[in-house]
N, C-alpha and C positions, 0 to 999 in steps of 0.2 A: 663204578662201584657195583659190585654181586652180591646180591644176595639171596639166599640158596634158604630153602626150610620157615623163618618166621621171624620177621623182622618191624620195627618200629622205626622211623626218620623224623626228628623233630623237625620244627619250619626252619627255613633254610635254603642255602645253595650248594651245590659242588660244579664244580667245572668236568665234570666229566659226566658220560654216560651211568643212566641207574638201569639195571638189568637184575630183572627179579625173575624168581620161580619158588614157587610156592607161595607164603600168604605176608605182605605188605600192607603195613597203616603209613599215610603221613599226616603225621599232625601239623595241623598247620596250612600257611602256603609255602609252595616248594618250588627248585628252581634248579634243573638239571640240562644237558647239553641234549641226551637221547631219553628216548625213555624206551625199552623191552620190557614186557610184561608177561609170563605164562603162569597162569593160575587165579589169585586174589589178588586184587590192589584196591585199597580204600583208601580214600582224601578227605579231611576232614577244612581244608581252604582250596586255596586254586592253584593251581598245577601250570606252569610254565616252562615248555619244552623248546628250546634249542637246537632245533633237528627233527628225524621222525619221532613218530608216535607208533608203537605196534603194542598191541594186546590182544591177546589170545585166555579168554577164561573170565574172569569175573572182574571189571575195572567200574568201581563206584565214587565217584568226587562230588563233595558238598556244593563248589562252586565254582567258579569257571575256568577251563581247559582252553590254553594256549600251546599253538605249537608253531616253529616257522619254517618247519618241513612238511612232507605228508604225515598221513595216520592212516593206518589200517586196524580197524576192530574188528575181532568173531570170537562169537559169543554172546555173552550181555553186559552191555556198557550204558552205565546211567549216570547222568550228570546234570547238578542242579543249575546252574546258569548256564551260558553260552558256552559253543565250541566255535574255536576261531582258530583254523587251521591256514594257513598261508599255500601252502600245497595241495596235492590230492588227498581227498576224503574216501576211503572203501569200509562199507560195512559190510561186515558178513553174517549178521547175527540177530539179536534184539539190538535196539538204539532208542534211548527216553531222554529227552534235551528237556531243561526246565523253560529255556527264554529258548534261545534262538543256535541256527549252524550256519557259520561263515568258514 
């Protein structure tokens, strides 16, 4: 799924990769195969990735971030619970974890 400019996701799943640019809310907890980020991404639940993680620009989650690939951040990425990444972890940027990074 793409989306381009300014988009809302209620909680939920898709079986495929979510690839954003520009400004993303998901409401909710959500549950994608990849996840690409250039720009804004806010989570208002926890975020469950399928694959890597990449963001580049402003990625902010109420609560905890799962991925069972790598993740690469740059930028500022702030997340209120845990990151529990199964793969490698690269930050390039700011990083604020409320509890803990696995």
């Amino acid at each position: 799924m793409k989306i381009s400019g300014s988009g809302k996701l209620s909680e939920g799943k898709i079986d495929e990769d979510l690839q954003s640019s520009g400004s993303v809310r998901l409401q909710g907890d959500f549950e994608c195969m990849g996840l690409r980020s250039s720009g804004s991404l806010r989570g208002a639940g926890n975020l469950t990735v399928h694959g890597d993680v990449k963001s580049s620009g402003s990625f902010r989650l109420a609560k905890h971030l799962r991925g069972d690939g790598n993740g690469r951040f740059s930028g500022s990425t702030t997340v209120g619970g845990a990151i529990l990444i199964e793969g490698v972890l690269v930050n390039s940027g700011s990083l604020s974890v409320g509890l803990k990074v696995e």
